[in-house]
gemmi code that builds the backbone of each chain (N, CA, C; Angstrom):
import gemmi

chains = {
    "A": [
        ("UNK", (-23.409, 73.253, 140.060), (-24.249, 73.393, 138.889), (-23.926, 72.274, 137.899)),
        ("UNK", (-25.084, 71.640, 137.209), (-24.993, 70.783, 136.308), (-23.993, 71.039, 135.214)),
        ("UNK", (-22.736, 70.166, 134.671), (-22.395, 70.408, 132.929), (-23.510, 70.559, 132.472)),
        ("UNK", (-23.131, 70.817, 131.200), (-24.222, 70.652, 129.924), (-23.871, 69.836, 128.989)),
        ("UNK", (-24.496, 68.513, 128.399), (-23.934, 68.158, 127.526), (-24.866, 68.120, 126.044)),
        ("UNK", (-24.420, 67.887, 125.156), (-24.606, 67.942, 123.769), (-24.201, 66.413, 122.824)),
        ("UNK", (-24.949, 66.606, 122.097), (-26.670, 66.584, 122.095), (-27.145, 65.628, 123.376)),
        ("UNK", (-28.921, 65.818, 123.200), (-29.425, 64.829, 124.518), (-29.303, 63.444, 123.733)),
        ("UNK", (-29.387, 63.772, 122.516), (-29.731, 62.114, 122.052), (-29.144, 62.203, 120.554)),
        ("UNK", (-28.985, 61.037, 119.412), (-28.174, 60.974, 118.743), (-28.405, 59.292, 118.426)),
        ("UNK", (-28.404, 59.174, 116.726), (-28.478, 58.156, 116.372), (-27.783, 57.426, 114.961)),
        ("UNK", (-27.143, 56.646, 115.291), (-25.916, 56.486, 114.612), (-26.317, 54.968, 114.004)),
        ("UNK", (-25.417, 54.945, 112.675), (-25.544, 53.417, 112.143), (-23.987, 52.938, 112.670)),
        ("UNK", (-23.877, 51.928, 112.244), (-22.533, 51.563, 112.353), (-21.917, 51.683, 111.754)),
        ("UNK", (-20.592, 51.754, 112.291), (-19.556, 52.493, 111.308), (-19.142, 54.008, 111.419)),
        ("UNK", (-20.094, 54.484, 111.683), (-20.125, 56.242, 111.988), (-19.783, 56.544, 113.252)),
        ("UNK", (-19.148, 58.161, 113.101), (-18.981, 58.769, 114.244), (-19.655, 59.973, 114.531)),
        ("UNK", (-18.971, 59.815, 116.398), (-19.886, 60.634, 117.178), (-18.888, 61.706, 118.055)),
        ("UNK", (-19.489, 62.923, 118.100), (-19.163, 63.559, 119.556), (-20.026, 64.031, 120.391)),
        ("UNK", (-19.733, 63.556, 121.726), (-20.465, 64.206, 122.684), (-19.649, 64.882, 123.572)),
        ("UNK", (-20.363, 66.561, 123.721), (-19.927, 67.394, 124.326), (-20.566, 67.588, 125.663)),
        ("UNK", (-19.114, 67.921, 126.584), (-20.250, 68.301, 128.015), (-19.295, 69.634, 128.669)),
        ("UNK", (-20.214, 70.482, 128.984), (-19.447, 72.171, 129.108), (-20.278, 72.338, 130.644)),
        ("UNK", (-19.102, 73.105, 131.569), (-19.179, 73.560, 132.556), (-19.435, 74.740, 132.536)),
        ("UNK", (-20.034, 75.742, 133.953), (-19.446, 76.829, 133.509), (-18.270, 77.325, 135.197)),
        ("UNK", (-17.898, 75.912, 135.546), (-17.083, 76.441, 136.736), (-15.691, 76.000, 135.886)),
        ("UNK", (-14.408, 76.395, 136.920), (-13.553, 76.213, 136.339), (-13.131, 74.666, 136.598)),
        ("UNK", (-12.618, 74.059, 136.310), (-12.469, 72.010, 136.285), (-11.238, 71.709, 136.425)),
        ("UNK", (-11.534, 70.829, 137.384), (-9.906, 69.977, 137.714), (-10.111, 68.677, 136.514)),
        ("UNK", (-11.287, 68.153, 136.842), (-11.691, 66.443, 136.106), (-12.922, 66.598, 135.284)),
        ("UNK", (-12.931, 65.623, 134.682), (-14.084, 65.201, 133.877), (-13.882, 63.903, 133.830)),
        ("UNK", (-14.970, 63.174, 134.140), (-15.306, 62.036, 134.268), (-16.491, 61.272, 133.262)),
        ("UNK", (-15.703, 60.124, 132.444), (-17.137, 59.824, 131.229), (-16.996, 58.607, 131.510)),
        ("UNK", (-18.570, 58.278, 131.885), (-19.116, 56.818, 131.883), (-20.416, 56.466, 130.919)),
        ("UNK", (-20.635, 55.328, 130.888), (-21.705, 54.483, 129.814), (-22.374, 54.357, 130.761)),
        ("UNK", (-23.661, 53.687, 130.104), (-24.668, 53.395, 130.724), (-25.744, 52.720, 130.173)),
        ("UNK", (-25.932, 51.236, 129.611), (-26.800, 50.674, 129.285), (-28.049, 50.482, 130.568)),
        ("UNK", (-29.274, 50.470, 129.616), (-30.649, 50.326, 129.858), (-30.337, 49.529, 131.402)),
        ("UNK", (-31.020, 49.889, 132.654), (-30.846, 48.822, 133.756), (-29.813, 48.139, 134.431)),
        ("UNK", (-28.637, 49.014, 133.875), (-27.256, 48.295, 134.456), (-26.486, 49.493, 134.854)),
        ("UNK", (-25.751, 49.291, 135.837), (-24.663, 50.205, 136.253), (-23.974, 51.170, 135.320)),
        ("UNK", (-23.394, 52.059, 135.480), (-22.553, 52.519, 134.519), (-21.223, 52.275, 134.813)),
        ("UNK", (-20.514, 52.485, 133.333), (-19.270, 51.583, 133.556), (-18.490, 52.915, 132.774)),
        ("UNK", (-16.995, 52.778, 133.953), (-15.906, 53.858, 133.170), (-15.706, 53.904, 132.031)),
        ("UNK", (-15.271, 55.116, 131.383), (-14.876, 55.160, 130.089), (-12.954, 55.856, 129.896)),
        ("UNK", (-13.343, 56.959, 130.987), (-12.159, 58.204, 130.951), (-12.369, 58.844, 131.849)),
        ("UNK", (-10.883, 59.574, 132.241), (-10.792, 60.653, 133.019), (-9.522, 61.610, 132.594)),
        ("UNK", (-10.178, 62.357, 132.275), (-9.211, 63.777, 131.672), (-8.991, 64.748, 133.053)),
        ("UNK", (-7.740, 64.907, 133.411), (-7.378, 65.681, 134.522), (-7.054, 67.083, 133.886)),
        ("UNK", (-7.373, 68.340, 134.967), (-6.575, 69.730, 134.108), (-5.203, 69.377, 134.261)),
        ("UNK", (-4.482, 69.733, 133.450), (-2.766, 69.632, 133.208), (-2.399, 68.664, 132.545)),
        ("UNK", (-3.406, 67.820, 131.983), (-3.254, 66.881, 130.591), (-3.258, 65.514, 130.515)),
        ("UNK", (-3.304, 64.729, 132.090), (-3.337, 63.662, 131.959), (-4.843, 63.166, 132.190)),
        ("UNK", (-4.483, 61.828, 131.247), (-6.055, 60.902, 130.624), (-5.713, 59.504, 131.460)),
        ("UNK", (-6.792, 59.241, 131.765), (-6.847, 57.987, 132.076), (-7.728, 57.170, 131.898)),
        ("UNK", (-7.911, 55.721, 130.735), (-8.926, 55.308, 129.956), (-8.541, 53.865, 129.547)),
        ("UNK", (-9.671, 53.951, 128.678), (-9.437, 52.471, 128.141), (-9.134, 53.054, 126.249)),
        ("UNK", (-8.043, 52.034, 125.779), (-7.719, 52.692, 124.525), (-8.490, 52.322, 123.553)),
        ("UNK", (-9.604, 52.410, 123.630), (-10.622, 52.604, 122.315), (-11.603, 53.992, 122.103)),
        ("UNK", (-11.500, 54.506, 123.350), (-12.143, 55.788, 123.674), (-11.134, 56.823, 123.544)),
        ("UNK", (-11.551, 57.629, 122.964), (-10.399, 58.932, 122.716), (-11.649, 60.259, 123.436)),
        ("UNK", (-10.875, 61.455, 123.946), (-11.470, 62.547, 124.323), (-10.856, 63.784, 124.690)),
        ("UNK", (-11.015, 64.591, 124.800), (-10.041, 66.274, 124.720), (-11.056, 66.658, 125.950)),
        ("UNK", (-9.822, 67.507, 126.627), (-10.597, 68.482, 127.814), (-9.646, 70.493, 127.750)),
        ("UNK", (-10.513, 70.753, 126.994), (-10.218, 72.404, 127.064), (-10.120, 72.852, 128.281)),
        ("UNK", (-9.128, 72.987, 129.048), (-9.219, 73.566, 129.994), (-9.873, 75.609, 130.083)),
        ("UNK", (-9.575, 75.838, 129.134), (-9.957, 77.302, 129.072), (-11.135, 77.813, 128.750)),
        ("UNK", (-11.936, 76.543, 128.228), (-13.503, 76.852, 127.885), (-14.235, 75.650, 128.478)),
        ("UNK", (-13.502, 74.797, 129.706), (-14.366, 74.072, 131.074), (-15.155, 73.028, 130.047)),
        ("UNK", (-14.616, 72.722, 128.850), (-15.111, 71.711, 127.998), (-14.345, 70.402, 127.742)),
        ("UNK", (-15.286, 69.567, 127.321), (-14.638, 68.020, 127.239), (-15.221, 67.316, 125.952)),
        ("UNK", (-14.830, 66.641, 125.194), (-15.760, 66.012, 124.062), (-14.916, 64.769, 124.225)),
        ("UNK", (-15.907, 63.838, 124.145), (-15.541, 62.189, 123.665), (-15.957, 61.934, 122.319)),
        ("UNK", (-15.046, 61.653, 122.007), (-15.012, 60.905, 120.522), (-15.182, 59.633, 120.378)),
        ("UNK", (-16.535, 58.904, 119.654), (-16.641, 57.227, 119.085), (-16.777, 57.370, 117.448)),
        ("UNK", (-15.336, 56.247, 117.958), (-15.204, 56.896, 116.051), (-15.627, 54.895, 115.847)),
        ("UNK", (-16.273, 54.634, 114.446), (-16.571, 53.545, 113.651), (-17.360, 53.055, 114.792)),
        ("UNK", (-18.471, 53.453, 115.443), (-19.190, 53.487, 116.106), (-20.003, 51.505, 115.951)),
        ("UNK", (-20.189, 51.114, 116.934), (-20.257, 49.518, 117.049), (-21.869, 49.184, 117.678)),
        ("UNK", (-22.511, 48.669, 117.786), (-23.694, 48.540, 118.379), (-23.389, 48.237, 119.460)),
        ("UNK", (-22.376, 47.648, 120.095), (-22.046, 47.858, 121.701), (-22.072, 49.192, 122.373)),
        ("UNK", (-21.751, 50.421, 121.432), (-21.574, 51.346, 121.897), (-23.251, 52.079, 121.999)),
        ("UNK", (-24.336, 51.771, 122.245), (-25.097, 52.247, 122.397), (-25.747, 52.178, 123.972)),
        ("UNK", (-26.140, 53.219, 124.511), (-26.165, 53.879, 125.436), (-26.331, 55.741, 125.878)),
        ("UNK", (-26.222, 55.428, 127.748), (-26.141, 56.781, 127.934), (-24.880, 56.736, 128.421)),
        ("UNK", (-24.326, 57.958, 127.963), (-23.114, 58.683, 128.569), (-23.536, 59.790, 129.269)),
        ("UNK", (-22.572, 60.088, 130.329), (-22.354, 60.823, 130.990), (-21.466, 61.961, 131.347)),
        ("UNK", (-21.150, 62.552, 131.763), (-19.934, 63.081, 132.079), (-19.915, 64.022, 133.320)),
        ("UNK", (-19.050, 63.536, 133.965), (-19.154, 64.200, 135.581), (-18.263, 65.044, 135.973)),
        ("UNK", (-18.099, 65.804, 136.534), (-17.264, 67.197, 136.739), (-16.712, 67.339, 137.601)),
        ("UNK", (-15.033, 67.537, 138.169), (-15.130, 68.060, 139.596), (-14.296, 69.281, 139.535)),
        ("UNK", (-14.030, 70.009, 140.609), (-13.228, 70.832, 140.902), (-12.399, 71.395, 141.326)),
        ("UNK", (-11.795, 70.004, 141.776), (-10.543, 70.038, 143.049), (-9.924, 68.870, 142.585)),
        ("UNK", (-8.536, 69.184, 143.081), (-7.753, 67.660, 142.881), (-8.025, 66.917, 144.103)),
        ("UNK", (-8.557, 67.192, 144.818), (-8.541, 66.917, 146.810), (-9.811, 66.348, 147.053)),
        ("UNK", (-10.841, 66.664, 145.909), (-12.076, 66.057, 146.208), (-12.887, 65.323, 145.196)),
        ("UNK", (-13.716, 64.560, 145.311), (-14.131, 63.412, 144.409), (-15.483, 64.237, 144.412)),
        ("UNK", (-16.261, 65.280, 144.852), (-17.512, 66.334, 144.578), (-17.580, 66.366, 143.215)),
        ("UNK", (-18.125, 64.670, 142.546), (-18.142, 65.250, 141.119), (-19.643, 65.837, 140.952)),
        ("UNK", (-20.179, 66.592, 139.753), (-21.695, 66.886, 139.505), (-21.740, 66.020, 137.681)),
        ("UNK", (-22.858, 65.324, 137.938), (-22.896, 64.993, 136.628), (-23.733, 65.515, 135.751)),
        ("UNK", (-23.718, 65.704, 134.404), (-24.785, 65.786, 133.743), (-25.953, 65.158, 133.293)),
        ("UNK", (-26.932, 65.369, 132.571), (-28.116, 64.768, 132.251), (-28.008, 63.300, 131.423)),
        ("UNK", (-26.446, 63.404, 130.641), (-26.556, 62.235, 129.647), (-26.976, 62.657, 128.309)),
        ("UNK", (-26.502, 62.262, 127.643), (-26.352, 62.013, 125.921), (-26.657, 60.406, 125.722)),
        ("UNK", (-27.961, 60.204, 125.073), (-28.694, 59.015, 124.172), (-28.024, 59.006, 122.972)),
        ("UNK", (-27.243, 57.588, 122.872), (-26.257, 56.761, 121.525), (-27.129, 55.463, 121.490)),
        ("UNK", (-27.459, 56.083, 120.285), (-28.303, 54.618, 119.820), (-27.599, 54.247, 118.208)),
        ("UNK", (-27.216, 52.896, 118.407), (-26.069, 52.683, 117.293), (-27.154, 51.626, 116.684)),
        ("UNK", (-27.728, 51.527, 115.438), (-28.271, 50.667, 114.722), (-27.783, 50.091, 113.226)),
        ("UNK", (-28.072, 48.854, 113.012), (-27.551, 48.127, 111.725), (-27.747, 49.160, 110.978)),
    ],
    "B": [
        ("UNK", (-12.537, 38.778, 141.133), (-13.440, 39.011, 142.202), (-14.569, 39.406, 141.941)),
        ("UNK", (-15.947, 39.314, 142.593), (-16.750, 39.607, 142.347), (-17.549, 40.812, 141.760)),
        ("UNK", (-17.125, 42.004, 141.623), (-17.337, 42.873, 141.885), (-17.938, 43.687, 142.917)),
        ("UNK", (-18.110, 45.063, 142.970), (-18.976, 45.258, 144.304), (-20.673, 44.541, 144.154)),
        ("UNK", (-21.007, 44.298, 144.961), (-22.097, 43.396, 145.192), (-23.030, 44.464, 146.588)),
        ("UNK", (-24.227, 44.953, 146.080), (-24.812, 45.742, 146.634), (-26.668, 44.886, 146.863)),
        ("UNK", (-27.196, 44.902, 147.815), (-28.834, 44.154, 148.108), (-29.087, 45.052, 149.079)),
        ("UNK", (-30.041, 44.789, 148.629), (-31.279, 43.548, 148.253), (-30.920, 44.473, 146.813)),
        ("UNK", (-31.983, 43.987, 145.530), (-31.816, 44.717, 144.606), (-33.069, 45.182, 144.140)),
        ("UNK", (-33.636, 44.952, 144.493), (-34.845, 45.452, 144.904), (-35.607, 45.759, 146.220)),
        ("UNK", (-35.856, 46.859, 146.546), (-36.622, 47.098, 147.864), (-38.130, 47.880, 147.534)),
        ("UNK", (-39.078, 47.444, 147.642), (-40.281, 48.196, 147.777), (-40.870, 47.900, 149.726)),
        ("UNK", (-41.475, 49.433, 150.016), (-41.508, 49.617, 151.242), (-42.195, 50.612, 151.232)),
        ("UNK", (-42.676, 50.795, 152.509), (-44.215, 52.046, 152.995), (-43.310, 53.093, 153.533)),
        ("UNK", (-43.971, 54.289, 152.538), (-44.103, 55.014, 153.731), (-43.406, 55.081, 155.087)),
        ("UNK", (-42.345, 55.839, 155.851), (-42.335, 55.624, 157.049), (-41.367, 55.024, 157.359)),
        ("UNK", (-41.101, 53.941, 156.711), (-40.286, 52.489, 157.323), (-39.070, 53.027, 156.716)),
        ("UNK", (-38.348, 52.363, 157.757), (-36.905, 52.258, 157.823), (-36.168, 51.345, 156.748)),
        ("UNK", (-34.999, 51.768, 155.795), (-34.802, 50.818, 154.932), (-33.456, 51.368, 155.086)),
        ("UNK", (-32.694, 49.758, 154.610), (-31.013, 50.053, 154.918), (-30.623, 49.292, 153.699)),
        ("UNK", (-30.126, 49.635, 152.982), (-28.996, 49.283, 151.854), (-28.062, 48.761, 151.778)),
        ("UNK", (-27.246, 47.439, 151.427), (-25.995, 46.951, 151.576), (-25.014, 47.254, 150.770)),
        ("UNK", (-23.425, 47.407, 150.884), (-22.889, 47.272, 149.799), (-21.803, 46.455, 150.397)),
        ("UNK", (-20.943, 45.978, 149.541), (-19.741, 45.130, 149.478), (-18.973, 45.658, 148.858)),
        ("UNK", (-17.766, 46.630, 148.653), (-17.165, 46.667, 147.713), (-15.754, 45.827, 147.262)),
        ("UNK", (-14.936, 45.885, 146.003), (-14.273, 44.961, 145.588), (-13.212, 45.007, 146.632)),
        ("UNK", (-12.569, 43.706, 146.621), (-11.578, 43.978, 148.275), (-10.237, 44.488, 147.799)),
        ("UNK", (-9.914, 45.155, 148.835), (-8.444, 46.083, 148.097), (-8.958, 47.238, 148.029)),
        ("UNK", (-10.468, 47.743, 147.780), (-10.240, 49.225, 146.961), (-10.949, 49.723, 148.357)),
        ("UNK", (-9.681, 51.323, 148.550), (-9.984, 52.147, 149.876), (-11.335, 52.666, 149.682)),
        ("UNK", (-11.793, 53.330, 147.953), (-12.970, 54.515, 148.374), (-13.682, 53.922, 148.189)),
        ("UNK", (-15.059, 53.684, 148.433), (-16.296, 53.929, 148.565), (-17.093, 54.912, 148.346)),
        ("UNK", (-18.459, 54.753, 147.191), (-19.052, 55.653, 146.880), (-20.907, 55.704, 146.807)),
        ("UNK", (-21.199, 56.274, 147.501), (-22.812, 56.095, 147.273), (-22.984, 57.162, 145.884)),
        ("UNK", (-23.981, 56.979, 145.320), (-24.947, 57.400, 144.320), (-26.170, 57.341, 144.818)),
        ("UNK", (-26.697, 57.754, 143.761), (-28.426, 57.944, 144.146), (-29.098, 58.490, 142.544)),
        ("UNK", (-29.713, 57.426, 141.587), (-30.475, 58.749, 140.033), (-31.098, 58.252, 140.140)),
        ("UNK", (-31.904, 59.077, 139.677), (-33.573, 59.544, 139.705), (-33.505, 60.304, 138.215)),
        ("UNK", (-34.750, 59.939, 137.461), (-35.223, 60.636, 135.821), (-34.954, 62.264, 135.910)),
        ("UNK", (-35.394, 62.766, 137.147), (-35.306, 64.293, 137.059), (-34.030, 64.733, 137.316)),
        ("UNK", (-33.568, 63.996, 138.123), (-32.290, 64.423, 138.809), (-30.898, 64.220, 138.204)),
        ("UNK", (-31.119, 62.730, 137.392), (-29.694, 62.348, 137.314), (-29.223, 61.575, 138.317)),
        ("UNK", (-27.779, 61.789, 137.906), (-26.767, 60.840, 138.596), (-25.564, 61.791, 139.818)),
        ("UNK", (-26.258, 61.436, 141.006), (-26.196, 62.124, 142.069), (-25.019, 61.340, 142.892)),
        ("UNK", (-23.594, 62.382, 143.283), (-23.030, 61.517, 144.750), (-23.509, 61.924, 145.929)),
        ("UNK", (-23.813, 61.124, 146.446), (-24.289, 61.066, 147.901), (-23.534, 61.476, 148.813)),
        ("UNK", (-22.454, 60.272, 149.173), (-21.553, 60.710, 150.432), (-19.973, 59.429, 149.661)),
        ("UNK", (-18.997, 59.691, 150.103), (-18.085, 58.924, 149.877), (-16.888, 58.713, 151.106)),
        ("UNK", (-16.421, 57.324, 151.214), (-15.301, 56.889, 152.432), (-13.952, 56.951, 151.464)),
        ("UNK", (-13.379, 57.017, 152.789), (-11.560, 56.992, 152.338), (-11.169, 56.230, 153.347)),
        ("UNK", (-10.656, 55.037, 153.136), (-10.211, 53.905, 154.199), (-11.447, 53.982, 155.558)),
        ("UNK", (-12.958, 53.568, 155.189), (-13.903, 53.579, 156.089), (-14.179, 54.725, 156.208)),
        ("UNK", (-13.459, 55.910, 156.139), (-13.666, 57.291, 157.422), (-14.638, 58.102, 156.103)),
        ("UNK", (-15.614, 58.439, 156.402), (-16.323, 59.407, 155.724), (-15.770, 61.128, 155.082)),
        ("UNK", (-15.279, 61.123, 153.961), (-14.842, 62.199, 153.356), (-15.490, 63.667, 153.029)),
        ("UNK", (-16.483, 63.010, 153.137), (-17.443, 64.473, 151.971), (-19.379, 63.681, 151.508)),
        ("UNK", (-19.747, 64.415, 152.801), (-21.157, 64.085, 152.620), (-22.243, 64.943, 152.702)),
        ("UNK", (-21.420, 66.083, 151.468), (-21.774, 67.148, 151.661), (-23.876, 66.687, 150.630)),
        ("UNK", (-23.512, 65.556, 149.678), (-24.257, 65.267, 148.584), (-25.608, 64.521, 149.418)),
        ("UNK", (-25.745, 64.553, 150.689), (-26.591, 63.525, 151.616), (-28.037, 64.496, 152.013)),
        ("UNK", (-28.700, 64.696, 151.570), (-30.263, 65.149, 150.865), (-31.001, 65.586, 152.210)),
        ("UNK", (-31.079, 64.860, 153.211), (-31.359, 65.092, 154.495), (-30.872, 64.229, 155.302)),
        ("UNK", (-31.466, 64.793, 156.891), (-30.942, 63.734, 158.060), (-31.487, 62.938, 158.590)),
        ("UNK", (-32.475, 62.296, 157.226), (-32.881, 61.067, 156.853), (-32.074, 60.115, 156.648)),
        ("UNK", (-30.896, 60.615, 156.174), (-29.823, 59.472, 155.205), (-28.866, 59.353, 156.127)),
        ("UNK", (-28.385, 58.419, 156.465), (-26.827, 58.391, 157.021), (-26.192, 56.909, 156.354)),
        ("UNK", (-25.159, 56.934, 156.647), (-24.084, 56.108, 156.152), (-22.772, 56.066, 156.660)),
        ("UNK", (-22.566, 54.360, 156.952), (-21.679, 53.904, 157.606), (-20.875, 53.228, 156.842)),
        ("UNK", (-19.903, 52.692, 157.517), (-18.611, 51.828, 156.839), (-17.729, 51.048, 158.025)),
        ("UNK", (-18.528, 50.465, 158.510), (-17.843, 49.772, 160.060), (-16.707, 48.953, 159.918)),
        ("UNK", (-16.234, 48.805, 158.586), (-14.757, 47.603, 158.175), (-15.123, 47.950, 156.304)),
        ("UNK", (-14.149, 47.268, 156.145), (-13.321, 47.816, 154.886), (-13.741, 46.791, 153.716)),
        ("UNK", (-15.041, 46.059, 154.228), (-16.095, 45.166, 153.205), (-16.768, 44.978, 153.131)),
        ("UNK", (-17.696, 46.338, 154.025), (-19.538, 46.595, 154.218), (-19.516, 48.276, 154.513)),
        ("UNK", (-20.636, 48.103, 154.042), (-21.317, 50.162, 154.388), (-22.622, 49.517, 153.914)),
        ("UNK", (-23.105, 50.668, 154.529), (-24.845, 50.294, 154.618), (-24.904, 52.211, 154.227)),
        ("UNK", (-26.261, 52.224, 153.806), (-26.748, 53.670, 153.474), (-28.208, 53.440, 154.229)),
        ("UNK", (-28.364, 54.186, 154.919), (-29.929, 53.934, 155.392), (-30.627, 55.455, 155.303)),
        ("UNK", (-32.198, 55.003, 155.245), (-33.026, 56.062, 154.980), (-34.503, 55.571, 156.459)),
        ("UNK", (-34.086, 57.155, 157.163), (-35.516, 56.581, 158.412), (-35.820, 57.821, 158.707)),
        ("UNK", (-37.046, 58.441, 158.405), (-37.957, 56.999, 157.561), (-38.236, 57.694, 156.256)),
        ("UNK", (-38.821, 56.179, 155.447), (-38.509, 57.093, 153.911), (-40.005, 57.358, 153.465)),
        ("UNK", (-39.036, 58.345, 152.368), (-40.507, 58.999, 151.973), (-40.824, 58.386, 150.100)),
        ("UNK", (-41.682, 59.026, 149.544), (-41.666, 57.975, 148.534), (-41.333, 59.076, 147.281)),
        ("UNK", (-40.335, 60.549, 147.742), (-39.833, 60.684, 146.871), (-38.031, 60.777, 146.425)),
        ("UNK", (-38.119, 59.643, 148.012), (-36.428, 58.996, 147.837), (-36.448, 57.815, 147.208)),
        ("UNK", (-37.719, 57.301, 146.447), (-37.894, 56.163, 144.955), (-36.327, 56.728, 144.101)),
        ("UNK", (-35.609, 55.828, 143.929), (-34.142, 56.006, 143.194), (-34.062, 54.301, 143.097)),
        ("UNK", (-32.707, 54.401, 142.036), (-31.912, 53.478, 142.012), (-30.636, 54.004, 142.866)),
        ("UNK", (-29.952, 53.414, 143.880), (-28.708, 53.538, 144.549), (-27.715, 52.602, 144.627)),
        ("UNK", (-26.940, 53.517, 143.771), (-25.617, 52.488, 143.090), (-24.584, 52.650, 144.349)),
        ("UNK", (-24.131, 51.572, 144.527), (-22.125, 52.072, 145.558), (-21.404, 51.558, 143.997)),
        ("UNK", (-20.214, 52.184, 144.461), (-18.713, 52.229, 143.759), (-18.311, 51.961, 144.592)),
        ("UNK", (-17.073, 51.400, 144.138), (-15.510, 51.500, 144.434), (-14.505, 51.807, 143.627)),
        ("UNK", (-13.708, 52.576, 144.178), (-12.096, 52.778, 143.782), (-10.892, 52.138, 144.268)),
        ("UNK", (-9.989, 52.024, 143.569), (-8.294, 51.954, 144.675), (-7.585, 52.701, 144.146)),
        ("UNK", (-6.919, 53.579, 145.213), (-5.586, 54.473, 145.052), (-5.990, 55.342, 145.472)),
        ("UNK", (-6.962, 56.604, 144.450), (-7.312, 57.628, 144.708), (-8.572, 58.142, 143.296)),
        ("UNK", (-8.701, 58.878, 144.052), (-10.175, 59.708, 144.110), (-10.416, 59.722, 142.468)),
        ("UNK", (-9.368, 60.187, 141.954), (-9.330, 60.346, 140.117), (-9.043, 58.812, 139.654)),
        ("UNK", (-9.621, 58.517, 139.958), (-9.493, 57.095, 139.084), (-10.903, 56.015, 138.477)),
        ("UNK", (-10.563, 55.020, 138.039), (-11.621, 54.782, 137.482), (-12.865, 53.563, 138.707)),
        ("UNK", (-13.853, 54.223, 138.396), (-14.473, 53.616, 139.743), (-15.461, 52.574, 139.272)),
        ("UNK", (-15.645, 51.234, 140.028), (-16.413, 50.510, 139.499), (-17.561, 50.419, 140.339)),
        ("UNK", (-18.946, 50.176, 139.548), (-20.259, 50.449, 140.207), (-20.734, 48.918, 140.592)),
        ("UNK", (-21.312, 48.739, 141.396), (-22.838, 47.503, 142.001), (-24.000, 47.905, 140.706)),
        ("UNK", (-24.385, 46.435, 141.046), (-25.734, 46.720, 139.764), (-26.694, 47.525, 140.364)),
        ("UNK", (-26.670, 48.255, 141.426), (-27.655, 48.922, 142.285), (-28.448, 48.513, 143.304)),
        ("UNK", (-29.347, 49.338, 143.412), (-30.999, 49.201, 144.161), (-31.902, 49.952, 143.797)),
        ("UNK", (-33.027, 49.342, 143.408), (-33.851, 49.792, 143.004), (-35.202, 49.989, 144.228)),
        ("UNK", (-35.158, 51.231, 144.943), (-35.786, 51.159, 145.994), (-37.757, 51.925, 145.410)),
        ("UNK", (-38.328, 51.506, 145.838), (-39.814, 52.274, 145.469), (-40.522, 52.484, 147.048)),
        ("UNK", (-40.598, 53.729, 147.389), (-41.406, 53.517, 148.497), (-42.892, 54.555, 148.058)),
        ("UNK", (-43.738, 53.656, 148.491), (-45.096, 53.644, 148.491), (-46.014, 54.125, 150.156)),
    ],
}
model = gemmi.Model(1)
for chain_id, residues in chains.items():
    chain = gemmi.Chain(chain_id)
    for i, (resn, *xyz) in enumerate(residues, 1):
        res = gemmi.Residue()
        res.name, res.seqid = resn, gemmi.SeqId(i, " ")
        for name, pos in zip(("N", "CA", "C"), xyz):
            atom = gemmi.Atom()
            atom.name, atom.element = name, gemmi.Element(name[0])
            atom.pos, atom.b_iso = gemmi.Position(*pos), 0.0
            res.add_atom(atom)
        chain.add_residue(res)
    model.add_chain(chain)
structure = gemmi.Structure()
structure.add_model(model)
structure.setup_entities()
């Protein structure tokens, strides 16, 4: 079954911040958040494992509740690079890469 | 290195016909990953390798699709024969190490069949 994430879309000036939420309703080993500009691949952001370890690039910050199958990424002083779709993909095993992704959250960062 | 490098990058094709997909992924990295999004669907895994050998293809739509990995710097995804509501973009990844890690994508394919 699909996450859910929050909001679908979202529009930010620069400088400002954002969260995007993405909620399961199975129980989660991973969460997986990638970008996604217009026509191009998507590119890693993070990976929050259950039992606490992150693995990222250090400008992206994000929390994974293990007890409510939730994850939020945080863009804080938000940049016009950062505009895009995010994602966030789910799995459920440490043994398997069966991620399910969600629909995506629209970041549109303007002057 | 190049990154993974996936063609044609565009494919338009009838109905019917047989179409095969390339990928390359970055050298060094064991996994391999097909994708497949579509507007309704999202961002779909397909099937994924672990040192060539096929892991989990449980995500493979019908037995239309198959996918190979004959050496450890080509896989092909093929569709026979296609229909025109397997129209997607189909991205490969790669990883190295393992499965939780951060995976890098091909600029895709943008397939349209008509």
């Amino acid at each position: 079954q699909q996450p859910v994430q929050s909001p679908q879309a979202v529009i930010l000036r620069e400088g400002e911040d954002a969260v995007i939420n993405c909620s399961s309703s199975k129980a989660l080993y991973s969460v997986h958040w990638y970008r996604q500009k217009h026509g191009e691949a998507p590119v890693f952001l993070m990976i929050l494992l259950k039992g606490g370890e992150q693995k990222g690039h250090e400008k992206i910050s994000a929390s994974f509740n293990e007890k409510k199958q939730q994850s939020s990424l945080y863009l804080t002083a938000s940049q016009l690079s950062y505009s895009g779709t995010y994602f966030c993909g789910t799995g459920v095993g440490a043994g398997s890469y069966q991620l399910t992704f969600g629909k995506g959250t629209k970041l549109s960062v303007i002057p | 290195d190049a990154g993974v490098i996936q063609s044609p990058r565009h494919e338009v094709t009838e109905m019917g016909q047989e179409v095969t997909l390339r990928c390359k992924p970055i050298s060094g990295h064991d996994y391999l990953f097909w994708y497949r999004q579509t507007m309704m669907r999202g961002l779909e895994l397909l099937i994924y390798f672990n040192n060539n050998v096929p892991i989990d293809d449980s995500g493979m739509p019908e037995d239309r699709f198959s996918a190979k990995m004959p050496n450890a710097s080509f896989s092909t995804l093929k569709i026979q024969p296609s229909e025109p509501r397997d129209s997607a973009v189909y991205f490969c990844a790669s990883s190295l190490g393992q499965i939780h890690t951060e995976a890098f994508f091909g600029q895709g394919t943008r397939l349209t069949v008509v």
